[in-house]
MARTORDREN-868372 format. One record per residue (C-alpha): residue in three letters; z negated, y negated, x. Coordinates in Angstrom, 3 decimals, decimal comma, always signed. Example, Ala and Ser with C-alpha at 12.3 -4.5 7.8 and 13.67 -1.06 7.14 Angstrom:
2
residuo; up; north; east
ALA; -7,800; +4,500; +12,300
SER; -7,140; +1,060; +13,670
This chain:
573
residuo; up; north; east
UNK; +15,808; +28,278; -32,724
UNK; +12,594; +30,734; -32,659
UNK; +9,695; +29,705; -34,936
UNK; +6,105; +31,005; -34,736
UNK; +3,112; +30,811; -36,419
UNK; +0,197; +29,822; -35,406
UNK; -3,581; +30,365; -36,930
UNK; -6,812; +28,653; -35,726
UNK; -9,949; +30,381; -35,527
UNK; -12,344; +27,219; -37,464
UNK; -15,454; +28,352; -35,186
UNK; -13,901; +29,032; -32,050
UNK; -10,854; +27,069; -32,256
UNK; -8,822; +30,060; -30,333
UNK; -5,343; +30,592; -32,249
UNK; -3,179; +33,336; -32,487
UNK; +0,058; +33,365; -32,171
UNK; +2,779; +35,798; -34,628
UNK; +5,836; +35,579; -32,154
UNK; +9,238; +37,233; -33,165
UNK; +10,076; +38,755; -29,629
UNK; +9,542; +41,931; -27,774
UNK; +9,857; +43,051; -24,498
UNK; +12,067; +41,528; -22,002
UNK; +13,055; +38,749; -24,305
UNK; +9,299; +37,464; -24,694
UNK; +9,100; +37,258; -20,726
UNK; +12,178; +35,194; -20,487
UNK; +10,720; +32,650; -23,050
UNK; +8,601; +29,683; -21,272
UNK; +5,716; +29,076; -23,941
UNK; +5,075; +32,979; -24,938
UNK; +5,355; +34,300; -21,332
UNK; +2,198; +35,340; -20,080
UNK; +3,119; +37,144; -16,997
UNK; +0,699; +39,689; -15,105
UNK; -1,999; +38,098; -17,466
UNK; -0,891; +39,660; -20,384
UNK; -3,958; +42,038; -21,751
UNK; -3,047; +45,741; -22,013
UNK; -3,074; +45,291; -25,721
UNK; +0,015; +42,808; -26,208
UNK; +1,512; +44,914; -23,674
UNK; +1,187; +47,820; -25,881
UNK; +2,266; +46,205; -28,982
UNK; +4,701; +43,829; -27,767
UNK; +6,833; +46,176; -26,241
UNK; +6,203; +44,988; -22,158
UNK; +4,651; +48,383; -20,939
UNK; +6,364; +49,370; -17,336
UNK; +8,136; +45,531; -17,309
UNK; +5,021; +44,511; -15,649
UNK; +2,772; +45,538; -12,899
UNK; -0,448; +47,451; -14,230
UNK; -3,035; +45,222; -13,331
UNK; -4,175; +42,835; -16,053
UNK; -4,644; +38,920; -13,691
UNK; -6,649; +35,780; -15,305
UNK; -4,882; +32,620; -15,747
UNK; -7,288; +31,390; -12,892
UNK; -5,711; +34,002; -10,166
UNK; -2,113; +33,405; -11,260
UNK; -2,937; +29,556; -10,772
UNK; -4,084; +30,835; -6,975
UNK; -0,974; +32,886; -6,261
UNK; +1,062; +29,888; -8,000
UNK; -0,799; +27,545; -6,368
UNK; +0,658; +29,349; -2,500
UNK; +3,681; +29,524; -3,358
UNK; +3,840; +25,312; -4,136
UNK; +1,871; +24,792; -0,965
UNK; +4,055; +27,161; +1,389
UNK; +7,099; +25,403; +0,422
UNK; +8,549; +22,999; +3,424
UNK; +9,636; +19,922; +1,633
UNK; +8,870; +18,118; -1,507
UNK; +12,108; +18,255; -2,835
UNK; +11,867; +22,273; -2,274
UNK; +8,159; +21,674; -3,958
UNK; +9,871; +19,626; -7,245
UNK; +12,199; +22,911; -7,495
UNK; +9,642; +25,277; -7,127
UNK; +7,387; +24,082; -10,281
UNK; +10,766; +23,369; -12,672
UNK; +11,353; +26,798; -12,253
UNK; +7,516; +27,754; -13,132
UNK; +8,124; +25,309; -16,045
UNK; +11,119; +27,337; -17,189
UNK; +8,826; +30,701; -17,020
UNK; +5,900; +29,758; -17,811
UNK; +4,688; +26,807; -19,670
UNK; +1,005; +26,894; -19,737
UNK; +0,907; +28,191; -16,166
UNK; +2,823; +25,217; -15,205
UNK; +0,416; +22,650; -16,852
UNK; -2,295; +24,588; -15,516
UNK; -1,179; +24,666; -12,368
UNK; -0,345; +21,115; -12,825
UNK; -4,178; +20,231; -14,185
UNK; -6,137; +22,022; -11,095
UNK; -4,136; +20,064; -8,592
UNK; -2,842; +16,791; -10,471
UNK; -3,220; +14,982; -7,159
UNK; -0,864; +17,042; -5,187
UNK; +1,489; +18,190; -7,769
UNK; +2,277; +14,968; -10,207
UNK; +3,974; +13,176; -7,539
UNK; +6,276; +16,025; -7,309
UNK; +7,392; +16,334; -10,693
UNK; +7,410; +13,017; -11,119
UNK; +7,417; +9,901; -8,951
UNK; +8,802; +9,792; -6,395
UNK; +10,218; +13,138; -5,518
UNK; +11,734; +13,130; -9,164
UNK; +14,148; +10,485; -7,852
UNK; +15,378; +12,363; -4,906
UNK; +15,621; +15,598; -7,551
UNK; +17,934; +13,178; -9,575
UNK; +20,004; +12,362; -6,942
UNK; +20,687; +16,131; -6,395
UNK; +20,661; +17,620; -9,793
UNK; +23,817; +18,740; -9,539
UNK; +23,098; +20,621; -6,651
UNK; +19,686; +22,182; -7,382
UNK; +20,647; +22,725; -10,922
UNK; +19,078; +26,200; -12,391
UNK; +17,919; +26,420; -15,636
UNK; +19,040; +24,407; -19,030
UNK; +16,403; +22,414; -20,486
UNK; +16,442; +19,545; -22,922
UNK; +20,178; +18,035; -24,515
UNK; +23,024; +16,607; -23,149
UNK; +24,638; +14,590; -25,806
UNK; +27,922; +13,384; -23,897
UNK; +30,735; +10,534; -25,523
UNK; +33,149; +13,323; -25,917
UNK; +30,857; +15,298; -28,313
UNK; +30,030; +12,152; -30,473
UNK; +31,503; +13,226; -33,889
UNK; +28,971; +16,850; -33,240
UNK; +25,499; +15,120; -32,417
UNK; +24,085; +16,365; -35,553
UNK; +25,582; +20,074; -34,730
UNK; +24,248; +19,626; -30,898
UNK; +20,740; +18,675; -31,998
UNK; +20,577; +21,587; -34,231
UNK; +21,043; +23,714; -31,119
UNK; +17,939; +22,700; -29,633
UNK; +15,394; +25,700; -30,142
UNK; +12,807; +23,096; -31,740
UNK; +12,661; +23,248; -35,257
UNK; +10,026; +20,273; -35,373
UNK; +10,435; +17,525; -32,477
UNK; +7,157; +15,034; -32,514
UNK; +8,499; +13,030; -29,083
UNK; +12,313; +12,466; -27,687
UNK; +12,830; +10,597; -24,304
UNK; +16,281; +9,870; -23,755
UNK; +18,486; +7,538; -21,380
UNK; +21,697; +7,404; -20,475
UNK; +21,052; +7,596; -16,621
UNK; +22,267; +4,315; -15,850
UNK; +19,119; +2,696; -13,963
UNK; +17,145; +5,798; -12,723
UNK; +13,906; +3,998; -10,928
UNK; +15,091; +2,097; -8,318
UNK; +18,290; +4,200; -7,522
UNK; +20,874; +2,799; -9,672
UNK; +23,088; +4,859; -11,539
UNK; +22,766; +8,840; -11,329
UNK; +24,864; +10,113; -14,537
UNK; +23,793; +13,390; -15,639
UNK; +21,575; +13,478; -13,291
UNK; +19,342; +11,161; -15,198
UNK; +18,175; +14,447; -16,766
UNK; +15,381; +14,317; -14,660
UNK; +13,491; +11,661; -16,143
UNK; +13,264; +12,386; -19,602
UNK; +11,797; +16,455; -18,108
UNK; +9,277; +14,155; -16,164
UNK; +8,039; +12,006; -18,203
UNK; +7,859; +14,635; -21,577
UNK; +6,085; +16,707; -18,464
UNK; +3,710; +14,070; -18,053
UNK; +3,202; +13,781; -22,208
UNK; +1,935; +16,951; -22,141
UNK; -0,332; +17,490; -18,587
UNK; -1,776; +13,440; -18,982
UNK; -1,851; +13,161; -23,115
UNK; -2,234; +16,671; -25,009
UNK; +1,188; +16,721; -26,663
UNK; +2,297; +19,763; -27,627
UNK; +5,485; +20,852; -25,093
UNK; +6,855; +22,840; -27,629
UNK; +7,187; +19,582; -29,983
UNK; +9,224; +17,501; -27,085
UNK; +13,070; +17,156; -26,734
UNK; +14,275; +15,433; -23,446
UNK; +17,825; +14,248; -24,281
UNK; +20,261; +13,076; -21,714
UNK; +23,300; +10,403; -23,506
UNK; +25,871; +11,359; -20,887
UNK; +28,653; +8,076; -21,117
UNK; +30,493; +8,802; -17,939
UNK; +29,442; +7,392; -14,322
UNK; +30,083; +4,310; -12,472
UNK; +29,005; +6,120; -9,277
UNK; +31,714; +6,906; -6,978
UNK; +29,752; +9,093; -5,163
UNK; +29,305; +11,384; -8,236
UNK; +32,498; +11,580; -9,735
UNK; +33,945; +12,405; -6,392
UNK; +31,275; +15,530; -5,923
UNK; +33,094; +18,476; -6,827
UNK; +29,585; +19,726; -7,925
UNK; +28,578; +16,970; -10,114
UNK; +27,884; +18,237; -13,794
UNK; +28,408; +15,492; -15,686
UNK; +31,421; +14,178; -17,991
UNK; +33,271; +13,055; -15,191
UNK; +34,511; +9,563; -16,457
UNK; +33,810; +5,900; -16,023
UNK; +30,830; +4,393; -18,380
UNK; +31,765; +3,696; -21,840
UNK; +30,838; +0,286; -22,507
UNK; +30,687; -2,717; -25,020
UNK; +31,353; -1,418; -28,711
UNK; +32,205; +2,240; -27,961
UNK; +28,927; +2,853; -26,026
UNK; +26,782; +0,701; -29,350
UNK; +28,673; +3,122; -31,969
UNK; +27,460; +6,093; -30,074
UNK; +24,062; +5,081; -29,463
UNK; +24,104; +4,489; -33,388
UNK; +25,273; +7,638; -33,807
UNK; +22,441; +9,414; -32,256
UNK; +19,739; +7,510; -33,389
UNK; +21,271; +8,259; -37,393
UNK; +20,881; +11,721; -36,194
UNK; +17,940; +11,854; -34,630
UNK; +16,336; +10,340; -37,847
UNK; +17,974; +12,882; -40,028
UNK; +16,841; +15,459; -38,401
UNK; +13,385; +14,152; -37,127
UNK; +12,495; +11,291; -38,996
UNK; +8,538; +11,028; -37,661
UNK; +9,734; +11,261; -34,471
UNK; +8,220; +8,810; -31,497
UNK; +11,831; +7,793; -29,667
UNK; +11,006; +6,730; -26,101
UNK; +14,275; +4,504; -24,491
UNK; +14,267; +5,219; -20,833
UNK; +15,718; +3,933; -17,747
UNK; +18,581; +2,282; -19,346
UNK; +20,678; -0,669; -17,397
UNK; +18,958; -4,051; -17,951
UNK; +22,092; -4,988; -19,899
UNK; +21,068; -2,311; -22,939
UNK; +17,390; -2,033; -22,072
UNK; +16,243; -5,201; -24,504
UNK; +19,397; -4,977; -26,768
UNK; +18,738; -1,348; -27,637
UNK; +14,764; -1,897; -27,993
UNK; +15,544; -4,502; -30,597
UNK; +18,379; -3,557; -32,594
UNK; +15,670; -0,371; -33,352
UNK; +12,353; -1,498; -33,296
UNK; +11,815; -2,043; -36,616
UNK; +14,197; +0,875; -37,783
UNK; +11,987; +3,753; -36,593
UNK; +9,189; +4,779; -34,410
UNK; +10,575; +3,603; -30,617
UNK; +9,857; +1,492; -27,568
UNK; +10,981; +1,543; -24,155
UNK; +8,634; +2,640; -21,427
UNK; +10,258; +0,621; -18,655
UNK; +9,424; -3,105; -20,871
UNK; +6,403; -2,683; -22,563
UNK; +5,006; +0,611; -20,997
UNK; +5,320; -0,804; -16,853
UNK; +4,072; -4,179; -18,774
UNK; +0,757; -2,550; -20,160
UNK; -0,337; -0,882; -17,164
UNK; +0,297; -3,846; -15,018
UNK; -1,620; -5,774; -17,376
UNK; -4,279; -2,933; -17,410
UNK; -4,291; -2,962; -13,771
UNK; -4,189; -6,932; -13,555
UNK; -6,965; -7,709; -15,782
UNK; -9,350; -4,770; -13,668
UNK; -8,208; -6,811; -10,706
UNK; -9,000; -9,890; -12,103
UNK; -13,053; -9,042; -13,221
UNK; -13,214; -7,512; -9,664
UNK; -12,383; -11,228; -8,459
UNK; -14,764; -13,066; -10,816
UNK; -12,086; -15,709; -11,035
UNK; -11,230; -16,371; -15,160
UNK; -8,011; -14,793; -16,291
UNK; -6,601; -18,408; -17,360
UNK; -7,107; -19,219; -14,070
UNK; -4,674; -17,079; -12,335
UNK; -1,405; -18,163; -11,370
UNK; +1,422; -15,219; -11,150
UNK; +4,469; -14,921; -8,632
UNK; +6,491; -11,624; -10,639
UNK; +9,291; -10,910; -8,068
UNK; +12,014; -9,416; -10,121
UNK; +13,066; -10,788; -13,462
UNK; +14,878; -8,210; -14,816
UNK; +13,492; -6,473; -18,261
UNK; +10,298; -5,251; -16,872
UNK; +9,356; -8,234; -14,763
UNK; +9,531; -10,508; -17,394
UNK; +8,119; -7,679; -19,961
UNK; +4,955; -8,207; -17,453
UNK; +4,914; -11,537; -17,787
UNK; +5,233; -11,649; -21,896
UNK; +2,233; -9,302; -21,538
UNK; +0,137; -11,085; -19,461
UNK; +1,470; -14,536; -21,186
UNK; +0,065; -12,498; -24,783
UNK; -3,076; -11,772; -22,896
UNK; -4,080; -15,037; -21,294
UNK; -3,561; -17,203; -25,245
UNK; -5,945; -14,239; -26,403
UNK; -8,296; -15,767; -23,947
UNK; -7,731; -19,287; -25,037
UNK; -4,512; -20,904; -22,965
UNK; -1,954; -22,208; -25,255
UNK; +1,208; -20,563; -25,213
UNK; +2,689; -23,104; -23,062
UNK; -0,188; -23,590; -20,874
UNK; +0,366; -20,095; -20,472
UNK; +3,831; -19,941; -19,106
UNK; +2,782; -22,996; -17,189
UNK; +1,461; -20,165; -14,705
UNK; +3,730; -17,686; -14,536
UNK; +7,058; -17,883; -11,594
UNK; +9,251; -15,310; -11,767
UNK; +11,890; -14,517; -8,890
UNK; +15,240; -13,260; -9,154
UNK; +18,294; -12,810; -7,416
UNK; +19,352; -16,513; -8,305
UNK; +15,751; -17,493; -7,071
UNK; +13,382; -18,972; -9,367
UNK; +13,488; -18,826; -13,385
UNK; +13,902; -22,601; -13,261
UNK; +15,525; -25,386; -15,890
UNK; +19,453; -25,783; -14,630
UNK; +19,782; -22,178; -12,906
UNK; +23,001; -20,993; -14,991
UNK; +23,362; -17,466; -16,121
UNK; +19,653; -17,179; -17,286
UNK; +19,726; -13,969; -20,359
UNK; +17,648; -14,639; -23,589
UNK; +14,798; -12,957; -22,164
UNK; +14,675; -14,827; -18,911
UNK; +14,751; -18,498; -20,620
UNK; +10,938; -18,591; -21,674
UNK; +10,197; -18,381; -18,052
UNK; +12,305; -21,182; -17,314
UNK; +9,998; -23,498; -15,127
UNK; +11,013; -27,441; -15,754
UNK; +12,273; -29,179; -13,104
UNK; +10,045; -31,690; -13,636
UNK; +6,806; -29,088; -12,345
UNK; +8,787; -28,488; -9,063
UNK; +9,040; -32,191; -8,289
UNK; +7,476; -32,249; -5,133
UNK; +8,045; -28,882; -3,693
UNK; +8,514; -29,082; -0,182
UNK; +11,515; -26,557; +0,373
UNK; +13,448; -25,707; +3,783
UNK; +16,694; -25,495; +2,391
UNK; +16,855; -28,020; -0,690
UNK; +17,951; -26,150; -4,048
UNK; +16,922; -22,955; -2,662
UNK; +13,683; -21,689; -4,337
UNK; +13,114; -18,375; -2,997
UNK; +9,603; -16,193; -3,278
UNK; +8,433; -17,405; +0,013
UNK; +8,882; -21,386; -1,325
UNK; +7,345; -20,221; -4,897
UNK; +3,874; -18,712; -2,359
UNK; +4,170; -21,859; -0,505
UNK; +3,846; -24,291; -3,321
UNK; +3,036; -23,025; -6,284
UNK; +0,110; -21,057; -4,526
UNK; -0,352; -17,735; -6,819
UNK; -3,372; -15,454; -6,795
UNK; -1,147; -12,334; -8,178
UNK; +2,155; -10,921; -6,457
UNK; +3,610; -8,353; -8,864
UNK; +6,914; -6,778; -7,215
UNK; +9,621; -4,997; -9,600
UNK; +12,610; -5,736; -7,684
UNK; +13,239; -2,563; -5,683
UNK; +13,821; -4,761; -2,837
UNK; +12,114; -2,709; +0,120
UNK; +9,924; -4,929; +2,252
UNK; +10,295; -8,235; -0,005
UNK; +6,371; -9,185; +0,323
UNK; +6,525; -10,214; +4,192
UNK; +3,970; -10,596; +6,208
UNK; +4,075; -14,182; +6,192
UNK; +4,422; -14,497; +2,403
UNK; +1,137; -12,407; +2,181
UNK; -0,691; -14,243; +5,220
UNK; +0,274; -17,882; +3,071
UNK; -0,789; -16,335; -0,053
UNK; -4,170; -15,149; +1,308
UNK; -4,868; -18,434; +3,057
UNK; -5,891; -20,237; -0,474
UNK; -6,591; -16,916; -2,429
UNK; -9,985; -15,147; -1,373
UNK; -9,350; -11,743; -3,018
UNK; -5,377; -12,131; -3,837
UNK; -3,846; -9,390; -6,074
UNK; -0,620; -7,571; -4,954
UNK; +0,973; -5,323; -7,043
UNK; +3,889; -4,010; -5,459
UNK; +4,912; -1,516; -8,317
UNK; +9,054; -0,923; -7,450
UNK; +9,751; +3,175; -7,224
UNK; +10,595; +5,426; -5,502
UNK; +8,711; +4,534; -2,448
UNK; +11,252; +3,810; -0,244
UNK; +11,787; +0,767; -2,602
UNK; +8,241; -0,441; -2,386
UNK; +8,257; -4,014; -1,568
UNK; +4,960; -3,671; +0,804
UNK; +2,711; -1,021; +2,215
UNK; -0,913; -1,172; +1,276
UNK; -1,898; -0,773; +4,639
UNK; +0,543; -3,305; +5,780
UNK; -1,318; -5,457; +2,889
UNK; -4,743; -5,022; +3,554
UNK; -3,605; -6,018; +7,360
UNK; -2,306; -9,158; +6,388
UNK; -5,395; -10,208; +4,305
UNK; -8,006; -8,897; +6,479
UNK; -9,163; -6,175; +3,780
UNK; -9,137; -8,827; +0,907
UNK; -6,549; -7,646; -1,419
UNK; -6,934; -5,673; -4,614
UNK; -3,812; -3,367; -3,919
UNK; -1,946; -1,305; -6,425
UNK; +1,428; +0,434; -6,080
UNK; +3,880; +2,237; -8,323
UNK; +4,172; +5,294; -6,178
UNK; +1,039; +7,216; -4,786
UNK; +0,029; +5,834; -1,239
UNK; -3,030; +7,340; +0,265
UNK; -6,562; +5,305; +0,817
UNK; -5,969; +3,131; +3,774
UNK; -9,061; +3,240; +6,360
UNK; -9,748; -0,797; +7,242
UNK; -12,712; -1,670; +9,966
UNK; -15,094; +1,423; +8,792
UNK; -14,560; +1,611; +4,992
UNK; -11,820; +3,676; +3,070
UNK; -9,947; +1,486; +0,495
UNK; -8,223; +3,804; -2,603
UNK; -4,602; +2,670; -3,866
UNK; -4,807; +3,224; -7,181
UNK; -1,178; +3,889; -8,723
UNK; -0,153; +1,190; -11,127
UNK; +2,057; +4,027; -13,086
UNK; +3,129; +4,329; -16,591
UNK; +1,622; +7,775; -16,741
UNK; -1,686; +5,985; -17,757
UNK; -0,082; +4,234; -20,665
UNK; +2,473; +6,414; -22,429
UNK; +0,812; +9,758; -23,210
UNK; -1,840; +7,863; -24,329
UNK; +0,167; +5,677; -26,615
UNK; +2,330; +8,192; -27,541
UNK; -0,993; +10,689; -28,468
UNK; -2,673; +7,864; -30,568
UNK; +0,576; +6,933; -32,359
UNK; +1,567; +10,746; -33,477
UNK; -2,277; +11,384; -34,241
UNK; -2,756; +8,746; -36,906
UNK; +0,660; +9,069; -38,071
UNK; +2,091; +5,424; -37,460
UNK; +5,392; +4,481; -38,587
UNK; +6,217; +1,823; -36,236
UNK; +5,026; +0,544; -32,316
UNK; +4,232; -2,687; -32,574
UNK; +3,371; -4,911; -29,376
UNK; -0,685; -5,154; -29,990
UNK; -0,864; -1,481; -29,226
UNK; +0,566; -2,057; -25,684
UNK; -2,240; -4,998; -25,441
UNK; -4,851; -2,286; -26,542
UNK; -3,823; +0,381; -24,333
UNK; -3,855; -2,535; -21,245
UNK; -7,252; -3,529; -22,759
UNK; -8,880; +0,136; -23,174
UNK; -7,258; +1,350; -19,482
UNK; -9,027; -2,159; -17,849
UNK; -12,220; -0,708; -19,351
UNK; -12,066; +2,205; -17,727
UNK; -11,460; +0,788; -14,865
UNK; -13,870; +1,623; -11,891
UNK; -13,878; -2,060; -10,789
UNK; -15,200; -3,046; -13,881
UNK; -18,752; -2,033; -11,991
UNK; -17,869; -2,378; -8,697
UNK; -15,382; -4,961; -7,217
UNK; -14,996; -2,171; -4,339
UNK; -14,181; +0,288; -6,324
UNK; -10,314; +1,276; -6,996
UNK; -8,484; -0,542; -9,881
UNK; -7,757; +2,371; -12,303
UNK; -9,368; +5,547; -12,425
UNK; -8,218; +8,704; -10,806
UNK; -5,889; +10,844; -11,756
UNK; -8,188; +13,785; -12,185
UNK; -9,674; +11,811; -15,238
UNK; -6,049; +10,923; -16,449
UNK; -6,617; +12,821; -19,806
UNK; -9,929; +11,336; -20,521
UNK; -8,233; +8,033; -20,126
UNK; -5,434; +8,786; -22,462
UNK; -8,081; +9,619; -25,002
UNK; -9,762; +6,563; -24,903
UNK; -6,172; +5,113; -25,121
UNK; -5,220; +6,818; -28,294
UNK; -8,592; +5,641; -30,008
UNK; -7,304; +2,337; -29,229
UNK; -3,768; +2,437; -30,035
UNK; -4,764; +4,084; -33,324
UNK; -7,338; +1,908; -34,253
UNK; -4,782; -0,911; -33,860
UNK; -2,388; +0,820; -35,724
UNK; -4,690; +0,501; -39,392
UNK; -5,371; -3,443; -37,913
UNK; -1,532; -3,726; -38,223
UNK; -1,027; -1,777; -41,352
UNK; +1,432; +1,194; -39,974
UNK; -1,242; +3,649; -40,499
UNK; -3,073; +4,703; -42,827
UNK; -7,192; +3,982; -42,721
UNK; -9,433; +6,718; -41,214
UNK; -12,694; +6,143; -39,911
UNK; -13,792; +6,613; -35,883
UNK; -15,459; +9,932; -36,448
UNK; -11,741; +10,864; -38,372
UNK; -9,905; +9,029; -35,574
UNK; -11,824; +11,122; -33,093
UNK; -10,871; +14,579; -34,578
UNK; -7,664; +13,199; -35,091
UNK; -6,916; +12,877; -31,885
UNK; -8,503; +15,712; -29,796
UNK; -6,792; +18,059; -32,995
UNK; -3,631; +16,790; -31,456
UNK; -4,483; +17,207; -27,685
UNK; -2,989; +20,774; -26,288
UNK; -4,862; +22,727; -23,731
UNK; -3,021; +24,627; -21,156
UNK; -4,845; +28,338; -22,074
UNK; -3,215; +30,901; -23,245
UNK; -3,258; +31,698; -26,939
UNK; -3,236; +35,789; -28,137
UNK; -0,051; +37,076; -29,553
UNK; +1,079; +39,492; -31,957
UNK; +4,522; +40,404; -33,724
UNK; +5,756; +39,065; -36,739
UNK; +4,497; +41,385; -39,991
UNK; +8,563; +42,313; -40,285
UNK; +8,398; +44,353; -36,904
């Protein structure tokens, strides 16, 4: 553990940095490291004279050089490697690296080359970062967490790698997306990186194809399950809140069997949600409700198809239930519109097996009556397009190629502008290609997708796909929630972040326009998120009261720039 201390200049806001290293040992550390662009000063007095070449670089010029090497790399998986290891060396090069060219280099770290880099952590492992809590250690976690070389922690993601994106079960190797998405805190929402902890809960592997690699770095075991695997999830949460007790807990990735089960046994316990329910739920319903003003056609008028029922599909569909009463449906009117698809077929009254979650989507038999099917009790997505005729698709199955052509073609027949949303990652799980889309519907869709896709060129015009990602919800949420202080997450600040990330949606002015705003204005976004989520927070009394201009300095205290602060030693030197 290393602490520092850091003082503001009031007038300039520039802070200084008293750092307890010297010489070799301040290079090898990621957030002091300044590389070739430390000033001849530090070098001087923090011992790094002759460990560097002479000439003094900006930040701007190591960005350049940094900026080659990512760009003369040959794949993206070679790319993903590349900026972990600038990560590990140097933070604020990384993010700045990472700000210039958010286009290019987001994708990388994060969806969708982050699930290839998952698949192969064990083979392109180099550096430690973040904690591996695994079963065998369970009686240590308090010792393990007071390893970690933060002394204060402000934001955890952790999973157990059990349900990495669309790729199943990766083990260890689920390491990956807690670095990505703590990555994405900090580059898209401000938050400090040296106040996040990515943790891994390593409970064996049910992948064969892991615990047969002789490379694979994980506790090499079959998943603990049932009571075992609850008594060591309570384990680390008791720790975590001993040891970090303001800390914002993000759940992540986690089978669909612990997902909702874990999210409520803690909810109310400490500071938590989990990004893949109510996070992938926001920004759909952000992205949804831009879609919808585009269309002119009333909210309560829409009628949703959500294929995939799991924990985020119907986590959509409790959103944009929640969002349709606020504009006047009755709850049951509501769910009147809403058919969601799953492996069974349709959420329907009679189909056995149905979890808790599922059964408000439960569509009575007597509202199929009618239905004209091709094979009687099968009720499939095409049958749900041809007869209950939605105006939204949403896709969260990870079945590749599940919107068909026909299904899209029948859907577009009755819908003028329909709205697809096939959101499954990585992309080789998409369910439909946005050109393949806009083909279908002659250029009448409003298209969003959960990885990137670039603008698709349709009969002279150039239509943007906006990414439908959770990167515009979470650092936002997560920056409002730690800036006003609130104890708990409670489910109106997902329906304010939706709300404040449809306003700032480019179709809001122009029904042409793409659906969210690009990424390049990603931290403005998140800013105007945190306002919201904050200012919900005091409506729903886990806050204290400030006022907007408070709010306002409250948050853009909070938001960290990716500039390099001066250093000197500690007094003690």
């Amino acid at each position: 553990m290393i602490d520092f201390e850091i003082a503001r200049d009031a007038q300039t806001g520039k802070e200084t940095w008293s750092v307890p290293l010297k010489g070799a040992l301040l290079l090898n550390h990621p957030l002091f490291n300044k590389g070739t662009a430390f000033p001849e000063q530090e070098r001087r007095e923090l011992g790094l004279l002759g460990l560097l070449p002479p000439h003094v670089d900006t930040l701007e010029t190591q960005v350049e050089r940094a900026y080659e090497a990512f760009k003369g790399k040959a794949t993206d998986l070679e790319r993903h490697i590349y900026l972990r290891a600038l990560q590990d060396e140097n933070e604020v090069l990384f993010y700045r690296l990472m700000r210039d060219y958010i286009g290019e280099t987001m994708p990388v770290v994060y969806t969708p080359t982050v699930g290839e880099a998952c698949q192969r952590f064990s083979h392109i492992y180099r550096h430690p970062r973040g904690l591996f809590i695994a079963y065998p250690e369970r009686e240590h976690i308090d010792e393990l967490l007071a390893n970690t070389p933060q002394r204060d922690v402000d934001v955890i993601v952790v999973t157990d790698g059990e349900r990495i994106l669309g790729l199943g079960d990766q083990g260890a190797g689920g390491m990956g997306i807690p670095i990505g998405k703590l990555a994405l805190y900090t580059l898209c929402g401000g938050i400090h990186p040296a106040r996040t902890l990515p943790v891994l809960l390593d409970v064996g592997t049910d992948n064969p194809e892991l615990l047969n690699d002789p490379l694979y770095m994980g506790w090499r075991h079959t998943r603990v399950r049932g009571a075992e695997y609850e008594t060591f999830v309570e384990r680390f949460v008791q720790a975590v809140t001993r040891r970090y007790p303001n800390v914002l807990l993000q759940w992540e990735d986690f089978a669909q069997a612990n997902a909702g089960p874990l999210l409520e046994r803690y909810r109310d316990r400490l500071c938590t949600f989990n990004d893949d329910i109510q996070g992938t739920a926001a920004v759909a319903t952000g992205t949804v409700l831009a879609a919808v003003k585009a269309t002119g056609v009333r909210l309560q008028d829409q009628v949703f198809a959500v294929f995939g029922a799991g924990s985020a599909g119907c986590g959509i569909g409790e959103q944009l239930c929640a969002a349709m009463v606020r504009d006047g449906l009755s709850e049951t009117e509501a769910r009147s519109r809403f058919y969601l698809i799953d492996r069974p077929g349709l959420l329907r009254e009679g189909l056995t097996g149905l979890l808790p979650f599922q059964q408000p989507f439960a569509q009575p038999a007597a509202r199929l009556a009618g239905w004209r099917l091709d094979q009687a009790g099968t009720i499939g997505l095409a049958e749900v397009v041809n007869n209950a005729h939605p105006s939204v698709l949403i896709g969260v199955s990870g079945v590749t190629g599940a919107f068909t052509e026909s299904i899209v073609k029948t859907m577009a027949i009755r819908v003028l502008r329909p709205i697809v949303l096939p959101l499954s990652n990585p992309t080789s799980r998409c369910e439909a290609l946005p050109a393949q889309i806009l083909a279908w519907t002659e250029g009448r869709a409003l298209v969003a997708t959960g990885s990137p896709f670039a603008d698709v060129a349709w009969e002279g015009r150039t239509i943007p796909i906006s990414q439908c990602n959770n990167s515009y919800i979470f650092p936002g949420l997560g920056l409002g929630i730690l800036a006003i202080g609130a104890r708990r997450v409670t489910p109106g600040m997902f329906m304010a972040a939706a709300q404040a990330l449809a306003d700032a949606s480019p179709a809001a002015t122009d029904p042409d326009a793409p659906l969210l705003p690009p990424l390049t204005a990603i931290r403005s976004v998140s800013r105007l998120i945190a306002l919201a989520v904050a200012k919900e927070a005091i409506a729903a009394g886990v806050a204290g009261y400030s006022s907007d201009a408070d709010l306002e300095h409250l948050v853009d205290e909070r938001m960290w720039t990716p500039v390099y602060a001066q250093l000197t030693g500690i007094s003690s030197w």
